[in-house]
VOBA-1610 file (N, C-alpha, C; in pm, whole numbers, padded with zeros to 5 digits, always signed):
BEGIN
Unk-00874-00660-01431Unk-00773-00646-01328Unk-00761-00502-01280Unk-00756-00398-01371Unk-00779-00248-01335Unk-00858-00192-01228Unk-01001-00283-01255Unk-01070-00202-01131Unk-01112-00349-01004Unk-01112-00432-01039Unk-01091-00539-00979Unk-00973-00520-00827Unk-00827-00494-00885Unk-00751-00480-00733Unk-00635-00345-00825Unk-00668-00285-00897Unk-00538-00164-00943Unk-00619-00011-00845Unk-00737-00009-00873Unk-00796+00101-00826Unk-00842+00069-00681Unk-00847-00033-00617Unk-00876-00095-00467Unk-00780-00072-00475Unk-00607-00061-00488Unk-00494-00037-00419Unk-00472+00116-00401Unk-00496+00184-00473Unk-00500+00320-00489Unk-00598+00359-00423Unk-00747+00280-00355Unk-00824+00336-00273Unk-00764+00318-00139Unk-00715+00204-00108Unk-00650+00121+00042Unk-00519+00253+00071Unk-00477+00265-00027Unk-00326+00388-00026Unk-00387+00496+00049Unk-00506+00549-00011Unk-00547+00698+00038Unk-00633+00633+00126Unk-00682+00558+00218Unk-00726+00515+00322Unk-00611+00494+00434Unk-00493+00429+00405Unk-00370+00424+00496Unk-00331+00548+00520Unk-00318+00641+00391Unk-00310+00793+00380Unk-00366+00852+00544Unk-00483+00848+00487Unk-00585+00895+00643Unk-00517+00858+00769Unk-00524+00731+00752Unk-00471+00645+00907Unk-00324+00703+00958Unk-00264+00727+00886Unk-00150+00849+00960Unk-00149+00980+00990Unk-00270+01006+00911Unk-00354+01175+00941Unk-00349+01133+01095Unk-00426+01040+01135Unk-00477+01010+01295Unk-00414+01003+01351Unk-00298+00960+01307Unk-00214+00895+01449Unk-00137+01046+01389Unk-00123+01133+01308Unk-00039+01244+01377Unk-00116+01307+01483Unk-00281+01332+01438Unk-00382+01347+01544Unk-00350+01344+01672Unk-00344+01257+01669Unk-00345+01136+01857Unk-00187+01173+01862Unk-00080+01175+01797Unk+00032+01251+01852Unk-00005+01377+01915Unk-00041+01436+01838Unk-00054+01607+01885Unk-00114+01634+01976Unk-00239+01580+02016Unk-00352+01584+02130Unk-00230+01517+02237Unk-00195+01445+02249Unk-00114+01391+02361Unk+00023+01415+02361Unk+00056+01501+02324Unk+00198+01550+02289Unk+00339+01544+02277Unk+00307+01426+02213Unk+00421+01363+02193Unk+00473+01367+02009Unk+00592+01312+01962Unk+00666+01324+01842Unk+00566+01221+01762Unk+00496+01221+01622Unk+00401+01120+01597Unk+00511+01071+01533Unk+00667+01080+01488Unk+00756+01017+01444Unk+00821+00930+01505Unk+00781+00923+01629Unk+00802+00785+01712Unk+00733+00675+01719Unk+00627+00670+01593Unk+00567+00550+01554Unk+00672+00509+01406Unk+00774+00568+01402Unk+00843+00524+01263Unk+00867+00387+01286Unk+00925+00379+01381Unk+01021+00271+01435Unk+00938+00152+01511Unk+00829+00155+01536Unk+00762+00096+01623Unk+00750-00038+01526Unk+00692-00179+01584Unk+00657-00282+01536Unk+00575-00366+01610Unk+00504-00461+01617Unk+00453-00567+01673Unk+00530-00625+01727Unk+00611-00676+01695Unk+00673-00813+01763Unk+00796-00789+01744Unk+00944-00801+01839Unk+01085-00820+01786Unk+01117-00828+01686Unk+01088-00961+01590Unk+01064-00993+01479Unk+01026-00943+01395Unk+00895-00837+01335Unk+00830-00789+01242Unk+00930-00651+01221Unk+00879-00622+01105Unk+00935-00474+01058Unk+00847-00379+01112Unk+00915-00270+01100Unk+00869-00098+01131Unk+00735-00093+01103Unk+00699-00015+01145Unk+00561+00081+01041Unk+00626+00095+00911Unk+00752+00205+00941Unk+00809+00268+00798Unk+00861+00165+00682Unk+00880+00098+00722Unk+00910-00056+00610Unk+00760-00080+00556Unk+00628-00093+00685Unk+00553-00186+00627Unk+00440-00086+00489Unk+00446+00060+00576Unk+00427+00157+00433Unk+00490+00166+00344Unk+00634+00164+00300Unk+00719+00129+00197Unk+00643-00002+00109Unk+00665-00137+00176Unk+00621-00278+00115Unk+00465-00257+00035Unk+00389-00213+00128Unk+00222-00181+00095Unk+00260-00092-00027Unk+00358+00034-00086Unk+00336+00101-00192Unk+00411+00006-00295Unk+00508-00041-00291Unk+00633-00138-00315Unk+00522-00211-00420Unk+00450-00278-00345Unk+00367-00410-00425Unk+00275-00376-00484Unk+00202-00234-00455Unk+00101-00140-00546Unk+00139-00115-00644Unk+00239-00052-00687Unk+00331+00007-00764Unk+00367-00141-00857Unk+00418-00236-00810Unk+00517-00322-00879Unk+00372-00434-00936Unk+00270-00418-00877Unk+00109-00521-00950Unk+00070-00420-01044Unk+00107-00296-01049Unk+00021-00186-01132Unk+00120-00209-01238Unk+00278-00213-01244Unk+00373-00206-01338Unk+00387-00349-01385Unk+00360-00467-01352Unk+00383-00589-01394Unk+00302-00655-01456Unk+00138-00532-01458Unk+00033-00612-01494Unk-00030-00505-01618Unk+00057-00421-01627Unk+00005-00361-01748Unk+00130-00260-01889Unk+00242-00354-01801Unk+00362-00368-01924Unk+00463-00229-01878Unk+00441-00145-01813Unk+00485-00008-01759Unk+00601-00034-01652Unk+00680+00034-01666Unk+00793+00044-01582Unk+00757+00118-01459Unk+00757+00045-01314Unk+00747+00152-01202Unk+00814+00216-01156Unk+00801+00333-01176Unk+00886+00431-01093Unk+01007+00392-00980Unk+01145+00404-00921Unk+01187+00365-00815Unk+01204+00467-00721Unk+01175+00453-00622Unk+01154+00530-00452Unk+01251+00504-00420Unk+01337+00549-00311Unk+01482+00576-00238Unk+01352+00507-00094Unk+01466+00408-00065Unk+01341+00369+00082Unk+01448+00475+00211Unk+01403+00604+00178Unk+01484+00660+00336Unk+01393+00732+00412Unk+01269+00698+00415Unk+01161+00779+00431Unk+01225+00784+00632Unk+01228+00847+00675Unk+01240+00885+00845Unk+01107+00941+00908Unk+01026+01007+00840Unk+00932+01095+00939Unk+00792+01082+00815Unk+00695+01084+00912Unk+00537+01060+00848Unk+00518+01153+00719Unk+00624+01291+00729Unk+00577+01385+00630Unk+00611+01287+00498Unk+00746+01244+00518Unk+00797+01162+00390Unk+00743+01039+00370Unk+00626+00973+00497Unk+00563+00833+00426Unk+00451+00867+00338Unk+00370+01037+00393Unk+00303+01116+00294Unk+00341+01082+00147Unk+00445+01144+00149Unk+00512+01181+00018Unk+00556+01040-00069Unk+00584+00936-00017Unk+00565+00824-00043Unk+00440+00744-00114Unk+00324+00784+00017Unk+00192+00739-00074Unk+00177+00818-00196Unk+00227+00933-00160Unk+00159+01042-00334Unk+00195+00962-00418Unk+00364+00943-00405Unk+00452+00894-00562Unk+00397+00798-00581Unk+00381+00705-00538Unk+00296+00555-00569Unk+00183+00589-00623Unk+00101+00691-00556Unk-00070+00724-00638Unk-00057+00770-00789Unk+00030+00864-00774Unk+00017+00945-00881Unk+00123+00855-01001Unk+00176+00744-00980Unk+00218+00600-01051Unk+00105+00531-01119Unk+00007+00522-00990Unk-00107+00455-01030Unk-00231+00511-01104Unk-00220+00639-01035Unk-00326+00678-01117Unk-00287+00782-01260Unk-00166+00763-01305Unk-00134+00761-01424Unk-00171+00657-01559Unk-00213+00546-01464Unk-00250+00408-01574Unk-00433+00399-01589Unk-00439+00344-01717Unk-00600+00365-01719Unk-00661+00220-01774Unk-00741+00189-01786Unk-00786+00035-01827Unk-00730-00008-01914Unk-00745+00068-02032Unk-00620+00074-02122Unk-00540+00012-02119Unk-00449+00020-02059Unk-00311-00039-02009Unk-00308-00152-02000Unk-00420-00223-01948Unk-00396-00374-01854Unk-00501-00436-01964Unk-00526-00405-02120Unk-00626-00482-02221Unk-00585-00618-02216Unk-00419-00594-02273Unk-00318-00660-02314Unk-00309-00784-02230Unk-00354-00769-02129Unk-00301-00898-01960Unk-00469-01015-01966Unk-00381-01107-02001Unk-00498-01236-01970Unk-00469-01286-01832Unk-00539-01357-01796Unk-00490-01494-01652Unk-00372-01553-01665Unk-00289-01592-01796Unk-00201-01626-01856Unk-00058-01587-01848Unk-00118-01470-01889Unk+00040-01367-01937Unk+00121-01385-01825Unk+00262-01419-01885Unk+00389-01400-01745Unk+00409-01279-01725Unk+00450-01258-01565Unk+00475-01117-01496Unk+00635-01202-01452Unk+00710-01122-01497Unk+00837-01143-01471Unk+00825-01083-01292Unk+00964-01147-01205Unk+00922-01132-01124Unk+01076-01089-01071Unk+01069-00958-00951Unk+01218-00889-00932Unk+01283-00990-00851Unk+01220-01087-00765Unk+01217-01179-00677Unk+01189-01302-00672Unk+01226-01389-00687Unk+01366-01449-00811Unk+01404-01393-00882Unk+01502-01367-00892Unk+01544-01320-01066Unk+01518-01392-01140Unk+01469-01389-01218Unk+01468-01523-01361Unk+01338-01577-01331Unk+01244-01549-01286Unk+01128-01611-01223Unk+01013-01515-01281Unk+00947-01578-01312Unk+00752-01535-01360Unk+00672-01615-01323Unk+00544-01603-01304Unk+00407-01631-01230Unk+00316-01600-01351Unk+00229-01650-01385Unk+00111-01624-01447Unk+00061-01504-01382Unk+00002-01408-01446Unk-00046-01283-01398Unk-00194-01304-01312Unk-00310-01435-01318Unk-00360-01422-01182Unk-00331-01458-01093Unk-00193-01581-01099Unk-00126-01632-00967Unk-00079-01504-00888Unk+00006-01408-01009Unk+00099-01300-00956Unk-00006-01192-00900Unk-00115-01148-00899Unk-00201-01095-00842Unk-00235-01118-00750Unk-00368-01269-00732Unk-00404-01282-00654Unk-00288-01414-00580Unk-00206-01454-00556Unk-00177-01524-00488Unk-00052-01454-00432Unk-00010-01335-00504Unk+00162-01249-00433Unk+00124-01143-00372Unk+00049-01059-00505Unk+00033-00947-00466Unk-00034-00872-00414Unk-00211-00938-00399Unk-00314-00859-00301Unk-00282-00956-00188Unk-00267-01049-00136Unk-00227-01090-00011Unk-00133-00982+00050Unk+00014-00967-00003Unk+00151-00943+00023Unk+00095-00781+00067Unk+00013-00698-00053Unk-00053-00610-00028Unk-00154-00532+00130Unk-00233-00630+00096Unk-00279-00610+00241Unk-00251-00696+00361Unk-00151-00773+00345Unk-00076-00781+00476Unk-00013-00639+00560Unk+00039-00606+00440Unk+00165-00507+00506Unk+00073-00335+00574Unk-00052-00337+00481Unk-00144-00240+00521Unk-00197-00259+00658Unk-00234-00396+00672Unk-00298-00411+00810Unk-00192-00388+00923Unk-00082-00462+00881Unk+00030-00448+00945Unk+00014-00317+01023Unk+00041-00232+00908Unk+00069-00060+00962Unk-00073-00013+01043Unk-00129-00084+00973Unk-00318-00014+01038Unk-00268-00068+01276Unk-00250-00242+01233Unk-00227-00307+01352Unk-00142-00203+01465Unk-00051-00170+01389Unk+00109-00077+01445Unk+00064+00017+01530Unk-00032+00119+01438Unk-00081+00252+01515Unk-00169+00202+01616Unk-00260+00134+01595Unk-00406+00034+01671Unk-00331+00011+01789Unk-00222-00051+01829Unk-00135-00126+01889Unk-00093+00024+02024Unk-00080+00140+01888Unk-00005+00230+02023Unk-00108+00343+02033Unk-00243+00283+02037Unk-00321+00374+02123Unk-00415+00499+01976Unk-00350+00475+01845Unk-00412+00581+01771Unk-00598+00471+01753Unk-00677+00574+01792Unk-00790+00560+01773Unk-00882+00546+01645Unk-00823+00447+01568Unk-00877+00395+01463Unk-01014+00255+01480Unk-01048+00257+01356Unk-01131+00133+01341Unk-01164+00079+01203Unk-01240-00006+01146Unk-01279-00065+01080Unk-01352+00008+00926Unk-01380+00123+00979Unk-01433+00228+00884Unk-01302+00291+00837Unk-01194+00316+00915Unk-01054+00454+00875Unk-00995+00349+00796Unk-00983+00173+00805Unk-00947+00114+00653Unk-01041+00077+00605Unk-01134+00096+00530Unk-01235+00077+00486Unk-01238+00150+00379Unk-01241+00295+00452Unk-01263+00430+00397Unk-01419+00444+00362Unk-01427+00536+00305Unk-01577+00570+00283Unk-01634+00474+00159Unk-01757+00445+00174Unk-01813+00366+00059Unk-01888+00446-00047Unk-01905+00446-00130Unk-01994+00515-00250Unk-02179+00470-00204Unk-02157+00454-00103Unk-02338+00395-00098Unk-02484+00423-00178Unk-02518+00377-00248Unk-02649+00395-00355Unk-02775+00367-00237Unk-02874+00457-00308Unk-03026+00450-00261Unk-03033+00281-00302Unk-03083+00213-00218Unk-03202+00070-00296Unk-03285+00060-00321
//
C-alpha cells in the first residue's frame, strides 16, 4: 500500500504543487491577482479551487494516517491566497513523507480503517483505499488541475503527470 498509492499521493501533491507554480505564471505574464483563482469553480454547484486543494491533501493525509495506524496532523482550512495552498501542500508532504513502509507492515486488505465520516463507521482497508480514497483523491486533483485549465493557465497532461523516472530498454 506504501508505494502502491502513499508515495503516488505525495508524487500527485508535488505535481499539483507545480500546477499552481503556472497558474501564478500565467497570472503574472498577464497581470492580473493569481489569487483570483481562489474562488473560482466549474460549475455553480462545485467547490473552489481552494476547497478542492484542501480535500486532495485532506484524503492524502487521512489514507496515509488510516492505513498505517498514525494520527494525521490537523490543518485550519483558512487557506485565502496560493502562498498558503503552498504551505498546505508542504504540511501534508512532510505528514507523508514522515511515514516509511514500515508503518503500513501491520495493514492487510482486511484491517478496519475507522472512518471520520460516519462516525462509528469502518471499511476494510482495500475498500477504504481503493474504493474512498484514491478515487475521492484524484477527483479533487483533477478538479483543481480542470479549475486552472478552465481559466486559461496553460497546462497539460505532462504538469499532472509530472516527470517520469524513464529507464534505457
Amino acid at each position: 500500500m506504501y508505494y502502491l498509492a502513499i508515495r503516488q499521493f505525495a508524487r500527485t501533491l508535488k505535481n499539483l504543487d507545480a500546477i499552481l507554480v503556472k497558474a501564478e505564471d500565467h497570472a503574472n505574464a498577464r497581470g492580473f491577482d493569481v489569487n483570483n483563482f481562489i474562488s473560482a469553480r466549474l460549475a455553480p454547484d462545485m467547490l473552489t479551487l481552494v476547497v478542492q486543494v484542501r480535500i486532495a491533501c485532506d484524503n492524502a493525509k487521512a489514507a496515509a494516517a488510516g492505513l498505517s495506524g498514525k494520527e494525521a496532523p490537523k490543518h485550519e482550512d483558512n487557506e485565502t491566497t496560493f502562498e498558503q495552498l503552498h504551505g498546505r501542500i508542504a504540511k501534508c508532504l512532510a505528514f507523508i513523507d514522515s511515514l516509511t513502509q514500515a508503518d503500513f507492515a501491520k495493514t492487510a486488505a482486511d484491517t478496519r480503517v475507522l472512518l471520520a465520516y460516519p462516525a462509528g463507521k469502518a471499511l476494510r482497508a482495500e475498500e477504504y483505499l481503493f474504493g474512498r480514497q484514491i478515487p475521492n483523491f484524484y477527483f479533487h486533483v483533477t478538479t483543481a488541475y480542470d479549475i486552472l485549465r478552465a481559466g486559461g493557465v496553460a497546462i497539460g497532461k505532462n504538469d499532472y503527470l509530472g516527470e517520469l523516472n524513464l529507464l534505457d530498454a
